[in-house]
N, C-alpha and C positions, 0 to 999 in steps of 0.2 A: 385630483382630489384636493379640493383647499382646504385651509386648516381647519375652521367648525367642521367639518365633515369628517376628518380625519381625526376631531376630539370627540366625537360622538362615538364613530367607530371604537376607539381605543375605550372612551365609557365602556361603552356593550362589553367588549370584552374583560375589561377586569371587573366587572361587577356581575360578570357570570349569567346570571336571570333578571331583568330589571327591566321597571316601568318605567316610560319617556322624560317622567318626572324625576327618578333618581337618577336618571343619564341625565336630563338638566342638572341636575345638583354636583353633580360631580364634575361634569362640562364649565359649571359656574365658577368653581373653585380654582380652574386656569384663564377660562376667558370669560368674563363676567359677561360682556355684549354679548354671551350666543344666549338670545331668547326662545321658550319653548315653544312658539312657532316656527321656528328654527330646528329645532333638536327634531318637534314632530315631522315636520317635512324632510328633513333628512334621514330620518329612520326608515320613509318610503322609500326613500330612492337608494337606501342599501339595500332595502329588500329586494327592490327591484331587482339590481344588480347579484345578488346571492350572495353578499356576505353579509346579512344579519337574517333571523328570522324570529316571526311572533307565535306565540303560544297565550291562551287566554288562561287565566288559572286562577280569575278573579273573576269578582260580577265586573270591576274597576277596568283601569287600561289593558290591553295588551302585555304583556312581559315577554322582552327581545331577547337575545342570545345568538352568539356569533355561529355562521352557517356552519363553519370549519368544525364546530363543536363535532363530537358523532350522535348521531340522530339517538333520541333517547324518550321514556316515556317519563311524566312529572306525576311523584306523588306528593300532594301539597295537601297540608294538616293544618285541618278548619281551628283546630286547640290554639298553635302556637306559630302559624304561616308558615313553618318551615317547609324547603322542597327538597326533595330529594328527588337523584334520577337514575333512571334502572336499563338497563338494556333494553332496545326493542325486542331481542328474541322472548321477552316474555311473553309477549303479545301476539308473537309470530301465529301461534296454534287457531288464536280468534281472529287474528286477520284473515288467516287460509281459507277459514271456516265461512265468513261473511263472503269471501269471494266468491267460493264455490256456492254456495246456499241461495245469494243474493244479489251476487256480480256487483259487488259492493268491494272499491279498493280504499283501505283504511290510511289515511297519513298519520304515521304511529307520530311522526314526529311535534304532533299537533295535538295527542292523546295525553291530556292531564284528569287523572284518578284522585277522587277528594275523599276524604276519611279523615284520622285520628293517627299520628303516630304511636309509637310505644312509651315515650317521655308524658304523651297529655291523657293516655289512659284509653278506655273502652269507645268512650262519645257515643255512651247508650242516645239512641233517639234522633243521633245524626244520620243515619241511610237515607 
């Protein structure tokens, strides 16, 4: 593992959910030379390898999060961006469901729910 690789990695992980762009930024702030052609390519080849993975939860990049994490669903609120994350067993009942119904197997880990928190209110009109 060389060092940009190994400060990408450590990004990912203390910034919990993040786009290639805030692991740049925070990558910058110890090695200025690691460019985000840089960060992007290597965020491939941890994925590769299984310790980071992506979640889309924007129209925007990607947003990584370390594999190690426990696999979880993202509920991201269109009001205020904030995520939160919930246990897969919530979802367990409609994954069973799709499987049997439609031989469809769901990667919860990949399953991000968009609404409105309880902080930014109802978000009549967002469904």
């Amino acid at each position: 593992m060389t060092a940009p690789r190994q400060l990408v990695l450590d990004a990912v992980r203390a910034l919990g959910h993040a786009t290639p762009e805030q692991v740049h930024v925070a990558v910058g702030r110890i090695a200025p030379g690691v460019n985000i052609t840089t960060v992007y390519r290597t965020l491939e080849l941890l994925e590769e390898l299984g310790l980071v993975t992506h979640t889309h939860l924007s129209h925007g990049a990607p947003t990584y999060h370390a594999a190690d994490d426990d696999q979880h669903v993202h509920l991201v609120c269109r009001g205020c961006g904030g995520i939160q994350e919930l246990p897969p067993e919530l979802l367990q009942p409609l994954a069973s469901a799709l499987r049997r119904q439609h031989g469809f197997l769901v990667d919860i880990g990949h399953v991000a729910l968009f609404g409105r928190c309880g902080g930014c209110g109802s978000g009549e009109g967002d469904e």
